[in-house]
N, C-alpha and C positions, 0 to 999 in steps of 0.2 A: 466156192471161191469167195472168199472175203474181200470186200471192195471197202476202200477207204473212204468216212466222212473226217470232215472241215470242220464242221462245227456243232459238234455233238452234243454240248450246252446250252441248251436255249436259244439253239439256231444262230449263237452273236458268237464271230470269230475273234470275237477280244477276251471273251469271258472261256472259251476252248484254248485260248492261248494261254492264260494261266492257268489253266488247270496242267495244259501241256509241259508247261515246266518247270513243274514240279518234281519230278526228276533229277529235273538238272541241278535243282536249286538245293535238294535233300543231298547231292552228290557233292557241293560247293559248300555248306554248311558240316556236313561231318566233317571234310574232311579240316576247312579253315579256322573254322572256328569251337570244332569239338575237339580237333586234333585226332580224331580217329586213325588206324591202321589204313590203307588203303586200299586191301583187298576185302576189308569188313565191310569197310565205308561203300563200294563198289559193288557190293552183293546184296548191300539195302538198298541202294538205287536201283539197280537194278529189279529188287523184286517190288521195288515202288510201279514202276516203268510197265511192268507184268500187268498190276494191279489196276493201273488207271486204262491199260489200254482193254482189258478185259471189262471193268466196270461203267468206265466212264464215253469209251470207243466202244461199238458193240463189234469187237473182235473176240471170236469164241478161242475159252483157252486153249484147242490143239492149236491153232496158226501162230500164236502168241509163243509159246511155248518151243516151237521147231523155228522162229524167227529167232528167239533166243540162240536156242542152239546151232543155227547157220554163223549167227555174230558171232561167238566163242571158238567155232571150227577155224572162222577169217580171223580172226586173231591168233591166233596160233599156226594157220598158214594164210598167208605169208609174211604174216608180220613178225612174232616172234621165233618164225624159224629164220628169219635175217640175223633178229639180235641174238640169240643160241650161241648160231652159229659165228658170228664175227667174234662176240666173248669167248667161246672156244678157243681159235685163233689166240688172240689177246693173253689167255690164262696156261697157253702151251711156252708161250716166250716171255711169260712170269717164270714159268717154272725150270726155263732153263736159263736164265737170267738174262736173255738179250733185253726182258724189257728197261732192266735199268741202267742197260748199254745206250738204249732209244733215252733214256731218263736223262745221262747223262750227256749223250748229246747235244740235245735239245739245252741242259741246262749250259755248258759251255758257250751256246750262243750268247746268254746274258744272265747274270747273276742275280738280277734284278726281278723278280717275281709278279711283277705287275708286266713288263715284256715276255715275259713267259706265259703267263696267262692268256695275250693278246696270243702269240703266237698258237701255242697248244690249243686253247679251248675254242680258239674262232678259226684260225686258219688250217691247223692239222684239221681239228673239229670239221672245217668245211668240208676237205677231202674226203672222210669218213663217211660223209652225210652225203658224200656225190657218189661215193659208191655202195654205201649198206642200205643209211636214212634210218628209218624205226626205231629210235632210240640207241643204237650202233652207238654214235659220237662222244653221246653223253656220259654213257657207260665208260668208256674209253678214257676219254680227256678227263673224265673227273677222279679217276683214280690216277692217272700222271701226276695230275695238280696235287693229289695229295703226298706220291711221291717226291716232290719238288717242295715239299714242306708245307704245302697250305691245310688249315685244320677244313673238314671233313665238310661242314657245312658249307661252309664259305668255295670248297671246290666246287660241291652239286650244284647250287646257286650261281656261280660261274657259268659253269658247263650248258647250264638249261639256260642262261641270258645267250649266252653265244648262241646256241643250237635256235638262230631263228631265220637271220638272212638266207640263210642259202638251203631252206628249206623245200621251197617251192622247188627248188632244179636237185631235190633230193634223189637220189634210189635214181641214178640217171636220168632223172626227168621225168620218171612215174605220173606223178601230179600233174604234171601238163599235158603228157600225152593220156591221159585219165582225162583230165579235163577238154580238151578237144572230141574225146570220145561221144561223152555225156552230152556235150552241147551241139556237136556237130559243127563249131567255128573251127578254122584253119589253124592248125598247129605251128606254124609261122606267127601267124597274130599276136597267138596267145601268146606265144612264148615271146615275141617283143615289149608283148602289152607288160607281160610281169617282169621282164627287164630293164623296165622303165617305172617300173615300182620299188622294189626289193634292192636296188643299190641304193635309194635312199637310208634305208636300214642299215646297209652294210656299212653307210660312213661312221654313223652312228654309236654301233653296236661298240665295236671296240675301246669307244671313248666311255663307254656304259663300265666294263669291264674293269677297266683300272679305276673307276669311280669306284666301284663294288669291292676290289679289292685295297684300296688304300683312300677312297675318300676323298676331300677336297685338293688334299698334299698330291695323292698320286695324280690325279688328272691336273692338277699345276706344273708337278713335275713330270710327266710322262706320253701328254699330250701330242707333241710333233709325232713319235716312233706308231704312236695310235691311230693319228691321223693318215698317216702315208700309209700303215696297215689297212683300215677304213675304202681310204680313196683310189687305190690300188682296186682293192676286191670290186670296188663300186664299179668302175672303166671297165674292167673284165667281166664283169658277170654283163654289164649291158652290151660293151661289143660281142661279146661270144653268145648271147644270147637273139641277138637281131641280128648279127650278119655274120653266124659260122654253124651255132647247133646247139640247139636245146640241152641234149643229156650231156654237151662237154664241156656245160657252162661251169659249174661251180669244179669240176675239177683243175679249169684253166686257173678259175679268180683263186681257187685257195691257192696254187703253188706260186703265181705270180705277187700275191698280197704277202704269204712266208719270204718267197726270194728277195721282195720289197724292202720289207724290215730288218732283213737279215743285212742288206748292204749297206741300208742308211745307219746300220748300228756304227759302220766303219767309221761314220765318219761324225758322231752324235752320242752321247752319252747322256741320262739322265742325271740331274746335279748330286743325288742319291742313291745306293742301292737300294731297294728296299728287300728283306726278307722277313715274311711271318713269323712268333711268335724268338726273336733272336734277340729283342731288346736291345738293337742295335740299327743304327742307318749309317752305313760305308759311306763316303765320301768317295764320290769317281777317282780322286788323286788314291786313295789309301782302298781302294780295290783290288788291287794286287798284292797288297798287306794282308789284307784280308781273308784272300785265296791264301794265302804262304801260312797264315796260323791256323784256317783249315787242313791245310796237309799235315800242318806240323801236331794236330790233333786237338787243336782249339777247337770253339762250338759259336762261332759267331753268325752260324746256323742251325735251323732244324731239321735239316734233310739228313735221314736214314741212307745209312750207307746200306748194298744188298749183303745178303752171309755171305754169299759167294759169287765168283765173277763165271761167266761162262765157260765151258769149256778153252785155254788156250787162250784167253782175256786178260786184261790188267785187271790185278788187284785192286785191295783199298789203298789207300794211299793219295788220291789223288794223279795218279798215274793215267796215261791216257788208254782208251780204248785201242789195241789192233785196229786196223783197218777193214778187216776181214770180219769181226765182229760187229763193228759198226756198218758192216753192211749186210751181215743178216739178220741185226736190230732189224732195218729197214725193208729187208726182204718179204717177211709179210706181206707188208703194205706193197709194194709195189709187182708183188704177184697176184695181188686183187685185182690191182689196177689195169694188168696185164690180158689175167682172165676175161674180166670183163668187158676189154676193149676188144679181145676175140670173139666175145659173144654178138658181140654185133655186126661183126662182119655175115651179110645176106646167107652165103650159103652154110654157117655154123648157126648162125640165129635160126634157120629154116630146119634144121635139122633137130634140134632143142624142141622148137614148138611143136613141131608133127608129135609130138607126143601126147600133145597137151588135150584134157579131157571138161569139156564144160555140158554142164549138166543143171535139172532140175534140181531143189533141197526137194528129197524126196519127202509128200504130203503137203510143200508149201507153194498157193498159188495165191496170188495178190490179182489185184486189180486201182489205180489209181481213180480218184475221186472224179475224174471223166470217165470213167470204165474200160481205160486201157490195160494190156495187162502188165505186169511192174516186172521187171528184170532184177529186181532184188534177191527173188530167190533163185538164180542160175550162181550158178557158185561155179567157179574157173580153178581147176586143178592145172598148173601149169608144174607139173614137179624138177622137169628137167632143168626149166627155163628158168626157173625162180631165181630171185637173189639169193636166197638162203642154199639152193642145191648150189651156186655158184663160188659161196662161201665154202663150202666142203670140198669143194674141189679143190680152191686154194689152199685150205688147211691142209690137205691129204698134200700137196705141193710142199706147204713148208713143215713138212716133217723134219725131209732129209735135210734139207737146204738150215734150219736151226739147231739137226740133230739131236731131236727128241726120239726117245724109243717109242715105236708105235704101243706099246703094252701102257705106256705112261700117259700118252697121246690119249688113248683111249678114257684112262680115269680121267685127266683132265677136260674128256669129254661129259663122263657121265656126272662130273663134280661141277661143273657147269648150270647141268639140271636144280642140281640143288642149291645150288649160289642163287638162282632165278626163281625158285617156285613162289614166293608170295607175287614177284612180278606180270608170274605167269598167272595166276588164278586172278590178277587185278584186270590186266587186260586184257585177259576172255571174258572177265566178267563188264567190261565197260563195253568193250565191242559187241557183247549181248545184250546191253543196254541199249547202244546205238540203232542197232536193230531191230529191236521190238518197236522204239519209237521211229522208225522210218515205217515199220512193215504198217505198224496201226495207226500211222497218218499225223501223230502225236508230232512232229519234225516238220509233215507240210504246213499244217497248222500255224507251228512259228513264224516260220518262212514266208507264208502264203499273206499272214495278219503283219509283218515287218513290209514284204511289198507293197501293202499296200500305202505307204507313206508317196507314194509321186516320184516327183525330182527330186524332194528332198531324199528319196531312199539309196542314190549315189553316198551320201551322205556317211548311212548307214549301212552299207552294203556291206562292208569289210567286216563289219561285227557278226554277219552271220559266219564267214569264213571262220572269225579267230570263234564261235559259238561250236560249231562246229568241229574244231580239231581240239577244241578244249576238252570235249567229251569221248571223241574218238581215238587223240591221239595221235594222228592220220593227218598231215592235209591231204594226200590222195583218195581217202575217205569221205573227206569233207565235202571235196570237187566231184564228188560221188552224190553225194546228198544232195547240195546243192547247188551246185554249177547250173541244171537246165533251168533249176527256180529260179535262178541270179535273170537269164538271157529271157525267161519268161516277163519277171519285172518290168527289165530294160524295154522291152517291147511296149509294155502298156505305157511307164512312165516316159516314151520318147529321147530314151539315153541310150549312149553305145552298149551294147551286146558282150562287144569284146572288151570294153573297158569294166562293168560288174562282174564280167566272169574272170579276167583276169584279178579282180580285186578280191573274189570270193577266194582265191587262193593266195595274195599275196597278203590279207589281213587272216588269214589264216595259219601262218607263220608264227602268227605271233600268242596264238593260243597253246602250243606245243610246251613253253616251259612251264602251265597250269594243267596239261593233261594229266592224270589219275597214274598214268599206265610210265610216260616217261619220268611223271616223281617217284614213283615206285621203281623204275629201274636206275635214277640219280641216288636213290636212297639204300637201294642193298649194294648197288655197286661201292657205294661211301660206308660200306658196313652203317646204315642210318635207318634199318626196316622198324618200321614202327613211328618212323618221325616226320612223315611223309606234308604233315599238318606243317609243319616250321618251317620247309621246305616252299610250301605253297603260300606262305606269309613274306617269306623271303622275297621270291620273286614276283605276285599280283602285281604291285604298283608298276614295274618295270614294264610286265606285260598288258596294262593298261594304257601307260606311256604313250607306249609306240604304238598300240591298237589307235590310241588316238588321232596322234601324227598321219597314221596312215588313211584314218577317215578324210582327214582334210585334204590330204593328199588328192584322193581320191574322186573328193566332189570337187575340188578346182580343174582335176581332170577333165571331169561331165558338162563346168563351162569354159566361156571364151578366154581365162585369165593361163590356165591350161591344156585346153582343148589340145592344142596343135601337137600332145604328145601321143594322142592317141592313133595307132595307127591307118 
């Protein structure tokens, strides 16, 4: 049994600590600044990750090796069998054309591309993320935005700034009740404590968005529609988070922050339209001009019309959708929503999990650098219960209900596979990463030498969160690695418990649009595999931004100027 050391370098956990992340740093370099592929980039860190913990950890290579392949097997369930599966889904009502009935829906709401984006990529996006999570959202909304005329980069880039407030209450609340797990604090706490985090973000985020997408003009111009979108989700995710229910948090805030927008559109127009790449800005009064020389077959946009309309749909034309088609656009999604709200009723939840098999990785046994033994290698086959088998049951639902032929249903499944595979072999290979430096102690190391800063480590707490998901992918990963490390801290530095483990996942949000695994599925979904480097330059600054905001956030929490938010 292999038992982890600290500081394997000349006894000094500072000098262990850089060695330790090295890794991370070989992973953040191919990918930033050599612009490598992301599954290559991903597979030399990781055999970095191998190397140090074998050479430099005296972990012998079989434990190293089977810790690897525990990370690669959890990457692939249940992480990527979530995103598989929701893409599945998604690429079935591509191919019978409701998705450009959902396309055009959504675009009727506003012409204007910078409200589109708010909506799609943060508010649908949130929905997504409150029922898939794992890169679901991003996949999703960043191919809309592109249908809705945004060029390709500029979607993913989008889709990955959205995909971070409502993270934490992702995958129904995964993350927190993960993190409750791990640390043994009240799943009440926590999940107020990061309710009382994370809407700060969510005002935020949206006003990010139209920045991103038009620049100083659009957030001058665009600002109120963003704001009520923003502060809407904010109220909601905090009340529904402290005084209703964890996993129904962000499904509340996304539909209330969409219906939000949607009514103030009534009564509020932006002084401009804006649309990408049409060399033209409408004027609210000649909006309707505008629409009329659309139909009539002008181009004073870029949006692709589809070949064909649904079965029994409107044509091109500018003609509107059936009503009937514009509700089984929608029906997908709201047979996820359905599914999953069933699954949790007590006696179908109970019945789901009697299945569920948790087990040793066979050959891997750890031991923690007090000589505990580490639960790293129990590996939880949950096959029934998973999001992913719960996706499949939806799909298997909207077959009929989209009228796909199951024979086609099927290829759009196995074409799926191949739409994803550099995604897939990135994030087995990161989550194999993850792994090896959790199993060979290279993770506590960090952790362990970052606690030890005191009170100032409130400070810094959140940066192991967003450290964390950066590399994993995961914040329920994260709150895996690190959550008991966070409450251990807090214990020695004289700070709340609930408030660094609460931070440990809500700056953890914000590492998500730099993870390896979700650039990699922002990038083949944007047909962009191979560009994963531009992707990750695009978004840094944003995702250090808010990393920062939230530190502060954080430490005004831990004294008296904030304190009294903490529960």
């Amino acid at each position: 049994m292999y038992r982890q050391v600290l500081d394997p370098v000349a006894g000094s956990l500072a000098w262990s600590s850089l060695v330790a992340a090295i890794p991370l740093l070989t992973l953040f370099v191919l990918l930033g600044i050599l612009r490598m592929t992301a599954w290559l980039a991903a597979l030399i860190s990781l055999a970095v990750a191998v190397v140090v913990a074998i050479v430099v950890y005296p972990m012998p290579a079989g434990p190293a090796f089977l810790a690897a392949s525990e990370g690669a097997a959890f990457g692939f369930f249940p992480i990527l069998w979530i995103v598989i599966n929701a893409i599945w889904i998604y690429n079935m009502t591509v191919a019978t054309g409701h998705f450009d009935v959902l396309r055009r829906s959504f675009a009727r709401v506003s012409d204007d591309q910078r409200i589109q984006g708010v909506i799609i990529a943060f508010s649908f996006g949130a929905l997504l993320e409150a029922l898939a999570g794992f890169g679901t959202p991003v996949a999703i909304t960043s191919v809309m935005l592109i249908a809705l005329g945004f060029r390709p980069i500029k979607a993913a880039a989008v889709a990955l700034v959205a995909n971070t407030a409502p993270v934490a209450f992702g995958a129904l609340a995964v993350p927190i009740t993960t993190l409750a797990t791990v640390t043994g604090l009240p799943l009440h706490d926590l999940s107020s404590m990061v309710g009382r985090q994370t809407p700060l973000l969510g005002v935020f985020v949206p006003l990010a968005l139209v920045f991103i997408i038009d620049g100083r003009r659009g957030l001058r111009q665009t600002w109120p529609a963003a704001l009520v979108c923003g502060v809407v989700f904010a109220l909601a995710q905090f009340a529904t988070s402290n005084y209703v229910s964890a996993p129904l948090t962000d499904i509340v805030a996304s539909l209330l922050s969409a219906g939000a927008v949607v009514a103030f559109l009534r009564v509020w127009h932006p002084a401009e339209s804006y649309v990408e790449g049409s060399g033209v800005r409408t004027t609210t009064a000649g909006a309707a001009a505008a629409a009329g020389t659309e139909r009539a077959g002008g181009s004073t946009t870029t949006m692709e019309r589809p070949p064909r309309p649904p079965a029994g749909g409107a044509g091109n034309g500018g003609e509107r959708d059936r009503g009937v088609e514009v509700f089984r656009a929608y029906a997908p999604y709201l047979i996820i929503i359905a599914v999953f709200a069933l699954a949790q009723i007590p006696a179908i939840k109970d019945a789901l999990t009697s299945v569920t098999k948790t087990f040793n990785w066979p050959g891997l046994h750890i031991q923690s650098s007090s000589g505990k033994t580490s639960t790293l290698s129990q590996f939880k086959f949950d096959w029934l219960d998973a999001a992913g088998t719960l996706l499949i049951i939806a799909g298997l639902l909207t077959i009929p209900v989209i009228g796909i032929r199951p024979a086609r249903a099927l290829r759009a499944y196995l074409s799926t596979y191949r739409q994803l595979a550099t995604a897939i072999v990135t994030v087995m290979a990161v989550l194999a990463l993850a792994y090896v430096m959790n199993a060979s102690g290279q993770t506590a190391t960090l952790g362990t030498w970052m606690a030890g800063a005191g009170g100032v480590f409130a400070l810094i707490s959140p940066v192991l969160g967003w450290l964390g998901v950066a590399v994993t992918g995961s914040d329920t990963s994260s709150n895996s690695l690190f959550g008991a490390l966070q409450v251990v801290a807090a214990n020695k530095a004289g700070l709340s418990a609930t408030l660094l483990a609460a931070a440990n996942s809500s700056g953890g949000v914000l590492g998500k649009m730099i993870s390896p695994q979700n650039l990699a599925i922002a990038a083949a979904a944007v047909g962009m595999a191979g560009r994963e480097g531009d992707l990750f330059r695009r978004v840094l600054v944003w995702s250090l931004v808010f990393v920062a905001v939230m530190c502060l956030l954080v430490y005004l929490q831990s004294t008296a100027v904030l304190g009294w938010m903490v529960p």
